[in-house]
C-alpha positions in Angstrom: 30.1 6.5 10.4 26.3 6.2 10.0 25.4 3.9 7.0 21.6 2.8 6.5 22.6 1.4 3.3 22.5 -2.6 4.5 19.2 -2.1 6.8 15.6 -3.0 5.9 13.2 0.6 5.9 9.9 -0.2 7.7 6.6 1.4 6.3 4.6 3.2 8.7 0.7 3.7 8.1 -1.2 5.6 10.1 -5.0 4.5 10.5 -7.8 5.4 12.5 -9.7 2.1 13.6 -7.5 -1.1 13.5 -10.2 -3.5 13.3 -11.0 -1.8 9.9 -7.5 -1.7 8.9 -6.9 -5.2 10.0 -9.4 -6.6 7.7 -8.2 -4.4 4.9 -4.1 -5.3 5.2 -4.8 -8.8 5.9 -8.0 -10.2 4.0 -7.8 -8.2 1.2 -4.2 -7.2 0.5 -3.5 -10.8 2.1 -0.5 -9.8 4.5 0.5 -11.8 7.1 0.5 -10.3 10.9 3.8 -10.6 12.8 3.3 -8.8 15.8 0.8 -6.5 17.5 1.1 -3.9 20.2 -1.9 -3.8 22.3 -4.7 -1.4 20.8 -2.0 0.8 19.2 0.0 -1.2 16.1 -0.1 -4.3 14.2 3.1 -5.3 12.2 2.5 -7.0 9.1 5.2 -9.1 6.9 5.4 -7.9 3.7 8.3 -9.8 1.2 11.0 -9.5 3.2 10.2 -6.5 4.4 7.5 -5.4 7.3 4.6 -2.9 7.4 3.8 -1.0 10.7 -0.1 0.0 10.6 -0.7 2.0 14.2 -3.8 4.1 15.2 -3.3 7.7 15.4 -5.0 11.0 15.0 -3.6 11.7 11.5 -4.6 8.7 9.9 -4.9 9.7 5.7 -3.7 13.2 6.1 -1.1 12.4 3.6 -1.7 13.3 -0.1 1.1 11.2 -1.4 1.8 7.6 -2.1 2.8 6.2 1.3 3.5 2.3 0.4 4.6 0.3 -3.1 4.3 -2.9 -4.0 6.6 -4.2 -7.2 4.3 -7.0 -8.3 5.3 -8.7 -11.5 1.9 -8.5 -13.4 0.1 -5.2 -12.4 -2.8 -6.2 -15.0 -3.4 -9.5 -13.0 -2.8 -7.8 -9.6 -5.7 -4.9 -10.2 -8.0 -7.3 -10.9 -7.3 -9.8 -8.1 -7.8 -6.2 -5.7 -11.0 -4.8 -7.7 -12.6 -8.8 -7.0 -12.1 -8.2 -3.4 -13.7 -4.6 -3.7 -10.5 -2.3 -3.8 -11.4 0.9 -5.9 -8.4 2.7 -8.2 -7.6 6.4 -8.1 -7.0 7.8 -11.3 -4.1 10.7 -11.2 -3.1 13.3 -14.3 0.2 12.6 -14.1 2.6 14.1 -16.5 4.2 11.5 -18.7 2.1 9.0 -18.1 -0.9 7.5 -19.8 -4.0 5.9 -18.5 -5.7 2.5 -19.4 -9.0 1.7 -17.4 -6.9 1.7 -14.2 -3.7 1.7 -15.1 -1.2 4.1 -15.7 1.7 3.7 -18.0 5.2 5.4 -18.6 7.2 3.0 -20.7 7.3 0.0 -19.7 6.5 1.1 -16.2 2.7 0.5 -14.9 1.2 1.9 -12.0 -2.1 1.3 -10.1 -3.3 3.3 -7.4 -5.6 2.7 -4.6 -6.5 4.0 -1.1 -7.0 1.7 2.3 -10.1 2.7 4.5 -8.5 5.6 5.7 -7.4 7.3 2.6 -3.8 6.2 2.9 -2.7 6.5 -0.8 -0.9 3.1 -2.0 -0.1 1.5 -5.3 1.1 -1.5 -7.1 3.8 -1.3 -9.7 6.0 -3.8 -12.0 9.4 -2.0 -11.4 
């Protein structure tokens, strides 16, 4: 009987140009490379979890969050991103309120940016 219950899920982001996204998942969201196939895919570490970044034609066609990060201070993290140049989205999302660039529920905060090919991604504290 199929059970994916006790495997790791991979993230898969789909980019344009991987010298851009290079410099984007490594120098500025600071993830380590693990692997790389050729032209086509780079394979980041990520926790204990990995992130496959590969070229393709529909690079940032997808309007929803595609990648989250549980960080324990989303306050500290923002700013650590904006110093590096990362710019926040800002979404009217119902339930939740908005403070400069983050967005609150509860206890829950949110933060949302794009990488350089409009690949929606966010940082969060649960």
């Amino acid at each position: 009987m199929l059970n994916l219950n006790h495997h790791d899920a991979i993230a898969n982001i789909a980019v344009k140009n991987l010298s851009t996204a290079k410099r984007f998942y490594a120098d500025t969201l600071g993830l380590k490379q693990v692997a790389a196939e050729g032209e086509e895919a780079i394979v980041y570490r990520s926790g204990n979890t990995t992130l496959n970044v590969y070229r393709s034609d529909y690079a940032g066609t997808n309007k929803a969050t595609a990648v989250t990060w549980t960080v324990p201070d989303v306050e500290e993290t923002v700013q650590e991103l904006k110093a590096k140049g990362v710019k926040f989205e800002h979404y009217d999302t119902l339930g939740m309120q908005r403070s400069g660039d983050i967005h609150t529920a509860g206890d829950m905060k949110v933060a949302w940016f794009k990488d350089p090919d409009g690949n929606i991604l966010n940082v969060m504290n649960r």
